[in-house]
PAKERO-461355 format. One line per field, with one value per residue (C-alpha): x, y, z; residue number from 1. Coordinates in steps of 0.25 Angstrom, whole numbers, plus 5000, padded with zeros to 4 digits. Example, Ala and Ser with C-alpha at 12.3 -4.5 7.8 and 13.67 -1.06 7.14 Angstrom:
2
c1 = 5049  5055
c2 = 4982  4996
c3 = 5031  5029
num = 1  2
***
This chain:
485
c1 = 4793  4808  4815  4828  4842  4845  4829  4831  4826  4820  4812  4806  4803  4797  4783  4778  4766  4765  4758  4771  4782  4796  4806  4821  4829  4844  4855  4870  4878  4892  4891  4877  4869  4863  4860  4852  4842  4839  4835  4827  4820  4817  4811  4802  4797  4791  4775  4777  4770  4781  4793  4807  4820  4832  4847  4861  4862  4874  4865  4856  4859  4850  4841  4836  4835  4827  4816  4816  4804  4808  4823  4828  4842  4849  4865  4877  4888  4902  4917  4918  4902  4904  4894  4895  4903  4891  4886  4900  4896  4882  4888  4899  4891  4877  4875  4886  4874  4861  4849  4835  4828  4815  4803  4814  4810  4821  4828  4840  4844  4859  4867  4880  4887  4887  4901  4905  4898  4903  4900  4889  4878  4884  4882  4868  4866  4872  4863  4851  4855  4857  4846  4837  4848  4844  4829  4824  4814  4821  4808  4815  4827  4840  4839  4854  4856  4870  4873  4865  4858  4851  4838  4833  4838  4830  4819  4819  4821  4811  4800  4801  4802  4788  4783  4787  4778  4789  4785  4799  4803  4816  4822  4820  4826  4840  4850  4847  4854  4867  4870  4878  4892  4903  4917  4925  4940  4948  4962  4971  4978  4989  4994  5004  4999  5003  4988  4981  4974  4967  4959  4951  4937  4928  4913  4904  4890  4881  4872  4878  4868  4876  4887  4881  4889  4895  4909  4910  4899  4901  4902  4895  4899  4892  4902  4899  4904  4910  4902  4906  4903  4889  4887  4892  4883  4871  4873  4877  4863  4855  4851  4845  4854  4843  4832  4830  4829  4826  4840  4845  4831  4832  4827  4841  4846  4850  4864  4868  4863  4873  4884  4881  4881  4889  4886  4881  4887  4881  4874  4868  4861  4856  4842  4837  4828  4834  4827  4832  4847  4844  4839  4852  4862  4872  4875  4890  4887  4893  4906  4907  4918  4921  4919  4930  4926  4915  4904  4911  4922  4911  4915  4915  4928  4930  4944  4945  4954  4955  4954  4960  4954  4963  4961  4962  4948  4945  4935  4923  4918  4934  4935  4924  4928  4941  4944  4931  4922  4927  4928  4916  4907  4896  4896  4887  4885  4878  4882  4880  4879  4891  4885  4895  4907  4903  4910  4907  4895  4895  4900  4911  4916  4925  4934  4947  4944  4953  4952  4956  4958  4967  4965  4953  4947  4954  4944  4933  4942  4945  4932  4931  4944  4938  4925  4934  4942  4930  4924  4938  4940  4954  4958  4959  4968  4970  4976  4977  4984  4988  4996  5006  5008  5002  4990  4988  4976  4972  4987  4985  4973  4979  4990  4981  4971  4984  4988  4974  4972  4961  4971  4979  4985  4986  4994  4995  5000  5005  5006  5015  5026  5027  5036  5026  5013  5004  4989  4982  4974  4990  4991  4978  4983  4996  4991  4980  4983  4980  4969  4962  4964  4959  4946  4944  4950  4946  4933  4938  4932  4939  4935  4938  4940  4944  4945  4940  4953  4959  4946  4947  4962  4957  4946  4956  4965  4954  4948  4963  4964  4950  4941  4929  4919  4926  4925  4911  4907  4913  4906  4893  4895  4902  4916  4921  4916  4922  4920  4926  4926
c2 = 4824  4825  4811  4814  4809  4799  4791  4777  4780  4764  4767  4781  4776  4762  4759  4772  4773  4779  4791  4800  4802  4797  4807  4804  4817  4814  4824  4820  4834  4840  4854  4853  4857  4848  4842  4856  4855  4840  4843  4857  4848  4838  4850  4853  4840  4837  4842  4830  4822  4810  4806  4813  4810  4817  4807  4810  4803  4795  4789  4781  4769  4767  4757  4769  4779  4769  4768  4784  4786  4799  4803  4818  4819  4833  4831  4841  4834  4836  4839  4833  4829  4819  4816  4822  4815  4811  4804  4797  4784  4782  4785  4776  4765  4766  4776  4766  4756  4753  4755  4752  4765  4763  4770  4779  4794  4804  4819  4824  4840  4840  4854  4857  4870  4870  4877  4862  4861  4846  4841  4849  4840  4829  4820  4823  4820  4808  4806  4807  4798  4786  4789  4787  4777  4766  4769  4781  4791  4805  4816  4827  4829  4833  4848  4853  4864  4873  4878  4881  4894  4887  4891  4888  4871  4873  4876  4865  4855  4862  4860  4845  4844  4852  4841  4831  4839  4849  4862  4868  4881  4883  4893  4883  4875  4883  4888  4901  4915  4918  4926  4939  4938  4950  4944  4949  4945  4939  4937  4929  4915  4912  4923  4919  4907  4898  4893  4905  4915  4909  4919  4917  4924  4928  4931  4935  4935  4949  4936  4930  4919  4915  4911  4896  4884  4871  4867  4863  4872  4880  4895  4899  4911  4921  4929  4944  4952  4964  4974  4985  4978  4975  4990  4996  4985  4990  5005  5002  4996  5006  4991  4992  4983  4980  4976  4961  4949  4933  4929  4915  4912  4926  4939  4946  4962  4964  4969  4957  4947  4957  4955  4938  4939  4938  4952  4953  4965  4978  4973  4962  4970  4982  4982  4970  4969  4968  4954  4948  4953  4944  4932  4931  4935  4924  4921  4921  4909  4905  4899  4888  4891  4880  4888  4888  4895  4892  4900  4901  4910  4920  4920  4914  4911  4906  4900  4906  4904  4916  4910  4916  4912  4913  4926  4933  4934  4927  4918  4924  4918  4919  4930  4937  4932  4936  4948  4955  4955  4966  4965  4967  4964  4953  4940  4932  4916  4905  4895  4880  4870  4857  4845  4837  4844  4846  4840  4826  4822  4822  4810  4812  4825  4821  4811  4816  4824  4824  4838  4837  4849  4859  4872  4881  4867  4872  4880  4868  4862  4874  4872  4860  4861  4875  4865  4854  4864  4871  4859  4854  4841  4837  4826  4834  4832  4842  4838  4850  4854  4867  4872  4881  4883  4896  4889  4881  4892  4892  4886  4892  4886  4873  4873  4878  4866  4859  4863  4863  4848  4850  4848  4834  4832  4841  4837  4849  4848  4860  4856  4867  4865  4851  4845  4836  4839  4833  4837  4835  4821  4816  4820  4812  4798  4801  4800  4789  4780  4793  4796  4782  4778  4792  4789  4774  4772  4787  4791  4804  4813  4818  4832  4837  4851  4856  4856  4845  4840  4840  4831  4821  4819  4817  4809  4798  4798  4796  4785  4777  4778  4776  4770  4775  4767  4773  4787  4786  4783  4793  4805  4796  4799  4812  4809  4812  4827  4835  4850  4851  4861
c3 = 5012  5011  5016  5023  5017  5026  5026  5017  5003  5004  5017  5009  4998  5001  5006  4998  4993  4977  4980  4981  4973  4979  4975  4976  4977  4976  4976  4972  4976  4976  4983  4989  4978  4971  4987  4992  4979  4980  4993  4988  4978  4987  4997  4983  4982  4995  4989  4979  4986  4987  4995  4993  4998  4995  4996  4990  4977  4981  4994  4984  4975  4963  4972  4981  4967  4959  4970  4971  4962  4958  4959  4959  4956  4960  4957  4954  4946  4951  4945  4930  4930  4942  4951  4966  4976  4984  4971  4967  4973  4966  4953  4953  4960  4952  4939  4931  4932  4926  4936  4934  4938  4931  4940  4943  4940  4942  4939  4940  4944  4939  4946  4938  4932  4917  4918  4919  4906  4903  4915  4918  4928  4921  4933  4935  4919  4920  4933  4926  4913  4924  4927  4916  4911  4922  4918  4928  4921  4921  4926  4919  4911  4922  4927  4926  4937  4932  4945  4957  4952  4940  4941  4928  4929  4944  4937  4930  4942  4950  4939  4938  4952  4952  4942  4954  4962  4968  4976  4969  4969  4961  4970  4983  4974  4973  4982  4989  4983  4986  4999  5000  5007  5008  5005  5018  5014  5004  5003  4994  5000  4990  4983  4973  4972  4960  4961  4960  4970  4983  4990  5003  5002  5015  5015  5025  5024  5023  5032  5043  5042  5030  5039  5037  5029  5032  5031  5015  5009  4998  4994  4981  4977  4967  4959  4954  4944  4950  4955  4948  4934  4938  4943  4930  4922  4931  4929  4915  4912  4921  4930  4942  4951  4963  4953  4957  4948  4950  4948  4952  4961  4968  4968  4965  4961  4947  4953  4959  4946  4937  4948  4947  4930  4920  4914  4900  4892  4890  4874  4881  4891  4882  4880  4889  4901  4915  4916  4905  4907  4922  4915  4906  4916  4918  4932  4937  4944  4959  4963  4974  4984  4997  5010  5018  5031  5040  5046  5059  5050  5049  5033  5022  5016  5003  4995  4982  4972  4961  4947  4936  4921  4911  4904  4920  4924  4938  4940  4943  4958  4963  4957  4963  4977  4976  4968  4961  4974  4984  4998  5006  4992  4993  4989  4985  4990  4992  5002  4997  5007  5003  5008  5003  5010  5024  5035  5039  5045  5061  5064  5055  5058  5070  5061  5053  5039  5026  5019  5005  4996  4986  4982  4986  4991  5004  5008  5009  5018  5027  5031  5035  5042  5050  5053  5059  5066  5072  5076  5082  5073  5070  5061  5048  5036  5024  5011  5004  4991  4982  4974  4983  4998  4997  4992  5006  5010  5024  5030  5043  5045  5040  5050  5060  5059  5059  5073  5080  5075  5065  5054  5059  5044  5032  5018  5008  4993  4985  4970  4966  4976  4975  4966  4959  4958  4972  4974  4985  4979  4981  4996  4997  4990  4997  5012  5007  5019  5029  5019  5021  5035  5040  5031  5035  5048  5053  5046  5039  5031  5017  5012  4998  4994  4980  4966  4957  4952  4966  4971  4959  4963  4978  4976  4968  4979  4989  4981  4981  4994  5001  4988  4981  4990  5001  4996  4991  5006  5012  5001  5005  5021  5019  5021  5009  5004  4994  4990  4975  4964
num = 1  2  3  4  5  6  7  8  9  10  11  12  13  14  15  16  17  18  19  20  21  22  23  24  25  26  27  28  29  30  31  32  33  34  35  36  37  38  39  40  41  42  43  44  45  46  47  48  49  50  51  52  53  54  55  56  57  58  59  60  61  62  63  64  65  66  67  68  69  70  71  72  73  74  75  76  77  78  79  80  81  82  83  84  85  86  87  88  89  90  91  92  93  94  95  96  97  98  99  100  101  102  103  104  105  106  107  108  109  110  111  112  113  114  115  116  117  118  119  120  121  122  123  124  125  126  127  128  129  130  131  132  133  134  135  136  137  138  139  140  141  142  143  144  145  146  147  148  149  150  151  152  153  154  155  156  157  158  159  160  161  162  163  164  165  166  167  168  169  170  171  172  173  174  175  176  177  178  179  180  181  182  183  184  185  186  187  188  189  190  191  192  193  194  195  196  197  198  199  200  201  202  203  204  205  206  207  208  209  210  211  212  213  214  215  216  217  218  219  220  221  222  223  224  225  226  227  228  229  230  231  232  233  234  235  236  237  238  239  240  241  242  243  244  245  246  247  248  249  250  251  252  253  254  255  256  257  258  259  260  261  262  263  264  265  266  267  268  269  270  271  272  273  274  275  276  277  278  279  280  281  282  283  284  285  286  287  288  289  290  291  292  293  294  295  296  297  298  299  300  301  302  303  304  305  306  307  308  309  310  311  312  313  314  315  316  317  318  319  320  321  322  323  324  325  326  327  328  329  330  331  332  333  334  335  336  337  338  339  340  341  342  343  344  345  346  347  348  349  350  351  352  353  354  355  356  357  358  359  360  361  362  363  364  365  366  367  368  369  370  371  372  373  374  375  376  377  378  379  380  381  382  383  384  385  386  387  388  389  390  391  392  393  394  395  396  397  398  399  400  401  402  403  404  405  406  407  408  409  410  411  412  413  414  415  416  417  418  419  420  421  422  423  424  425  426  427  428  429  430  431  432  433  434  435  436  437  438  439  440  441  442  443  444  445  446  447  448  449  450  451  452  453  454  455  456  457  458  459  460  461  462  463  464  465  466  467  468  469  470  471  472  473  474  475  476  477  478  479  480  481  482  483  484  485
***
């Protein structure tokens, strides 16, 4: 049996007799990720025979891990190798010390992206080196995921959860294949902007049942090559496009793996077989984009900034969504539930809300804004910086929320235009007072959407004016979320 979230770990696991295993499954997550497969594994293990619970990480103290039995640990690591929000508190409060965890048998699934390859599951590493530093005895060595397509490291993990008497399956162990949207409109938002080209996307599902997200939830896209270079790369090699082939956990046509590849040049090809061409294709890999609409819009709209390398390529998933990809072509994504920035829970939801952002982290926010809005709660503040008044996306909106009450404060920033250098981290420390007496005396909820950098500095400012211990409480009861990239 699977024991609900909230159920005392003390009152599960006390009074049991020895004939089942007691299985721990702890999941510390940033995007959702790393929650959805602690509660896939724990759905695998139910014919162990033993008693599995599933908790957040940063719900437990190293009391209620060392009387887990067996501990399962399934984390992502977040900005330069940190630890997820959720889990921020639990390290600063417990992994700097010495624990006895002897009887303690554990694993840890680490999700990363080896792009960041310095950092790359560094927090579930270090995770797993507590661990067995404080005595616990490791079942395995730690299974690092690189993305969420990694079939191979799933493997891995749902081996050793076989060993623990799993019924596993690595494909119900992974997220479901991307879905086919049509991208409906696009248009740029800032032209001749200093900061570069913003474009508003729109998608519509070839499924209306698609239309299905939460405020928060992310967009991960899957880029193509353009389809005009697969074709010729088809015709070229005498391919048949609609063969299918296992590709990612799914039965997939050989057109449409070409078109998510990185295509290997003509000599490389020559003289193999179709199946070991798929087996060595590398993937393009998929973007994560906040969604800034809701299923009520009937879309789904995206904020995309256009990046421009150096030698004047564009960066393949903005790219795609804003030039290569033509109107009325599919796109292929997969919505990926965010947990950890959906609006407040019920009982939270009437009070006032601080929205936080710069940049395309706008888009996060619009859609909370739209949610409050729909649902008729005012009491809203935006701090909300750029470079440039033409990079203020979505202003009649913002002066609309303004007028109807949804909006009762909003304080913008423009880097470029002012006559030092202010970010939106310094409208936060400089309406500090506002800031805490909404939070204490009021109850508000904070939401942050945006780039790393942009975060850290916000996080500081927060921390000066509210306290860690203060902060830490509010990510534990989900009133302090952020969406960051």
């Amino acid at each position: 049996m699977i024991i609900c979230p909230h159920m005392s770990l003390f009152s599960l696991f006390r009074g049991r007799s020895g004939r089942g295993r007691k299985i721990l499954v702890a999941f510390a997550s940033q995007t959702g990720a790393a929650e959805a497969i602690a509660w896939r594994s724990a759905n695998a293990l139910i014919g162990a025979g033993g008693f599995v619970r599933v908790a957040a990480l940063g719900s437990l103290d190293p009391a209620a891990l060392a009387e887990a039995g067996t501990l399962l640990v399934v984390t992502s690591t977040y900005g330069a190798g940190e630890s997820p929000d959720s889990a921020r508190a639990f390290v600063r409060r417990h992994m700097g010390a010495r624990v006895n965890f002897r009887g303690l048998e554990f694993a840890v699934l680490a999700l990363g992206d080896r792009k960041y390859d310095a950092t790359f599951c560094q927090f579930g590493r270090g995770l797993d080196r507590w661990l067995a530093q404080c005595g616990a005895r490791r079942l395995f060595d730690v299974v690092s995921v690189d993305g969420d397509d990694d079939d191979t490291a799933m493997g891995k993990w749902c081996e050793q959860l076989g060993k623990l008497g799993a019924r596993c399956d690595v494909e119900n162990l992974m997220p479901g294949a991307p879905q086919d949207w049509v991208l409906a409109a696009r248009h740029l938002l800032n032209p001749g902007s200093v900061g570069g080209e913003s474009w508003a996307v729109a998608l519509t599902p070839k499924n209306p049942a698609h239309l299905h997200w939460t405020a928060g939830d992310i967009a991960e896209i899957w880029p193509r090559n353009d389809p005009g270079t697969v074709a010729d790369f088809i015709a070229r090699h005498d391919l048949d496009g609609e063969t299918l082939f296992k590709w990612k956990g799914h039965w997939t046509p050989l057109a449409t793996i070409l078109a998510m590849s990185r295509l290997p040049a003509d000599h490389e090809v020559a003289g193999i077989s179709v199946q070991w061409l798929v087996e060595r294709l590398e993937w393009l890999g998929a973007r994560e984009y906040s969604i800034a609409s809701l299923p009520a819009d009937g879309r789904l709209e995206l904020l995309v900034r256009k990046a421009v390398k150096n030698d004047g390529s564009l960066g393949l998933g903005s790219g795609w969504l804003t030039q290569t990809c033509a109107a009325g072509g599919t796109v292929s994504l997969r919505l990926r539930p965010n947990p950890n920035f959906h609006p407040p829970a019920e009982q939270d939801a009437p009070l006032p809300q601080i929205l936080i952002g710069a940049g395309t982290g706008m888009a996060g926010l619009r859609a909370h804004l739209k949610y409050r809005a729909a649902a008729g709660r005012k009491e809203a503040w935006l701090l909300f910086g750029e470079r440039g008044r033409g990079d203020l996306y979505y202003a009649e909106e913002i002066e609309a929320w303004r007028k109807d009450g949804t909006l009762t404060r909003a304080d913008l920033v423009f880097s470029r235009e002012e006559g030092s250098r202010r970010y939106v981290q310094h409208l936060v420390e400089a309406a500090g007072a506002d800031v805490r007496e909404l939070v204490v005396a009021r109850g508000a909820s904070i939401l942050v959407c945006g780039g790393l950098e942009m975060a850290a500095g916000v996080h500081n400012a927060l921390i000066a004016i509210l306290g860690e211990d203060e902060l830490d409480a509010m990510t534990q009861d989900g009133r302090y979320r952020r969406d960051i990239y």
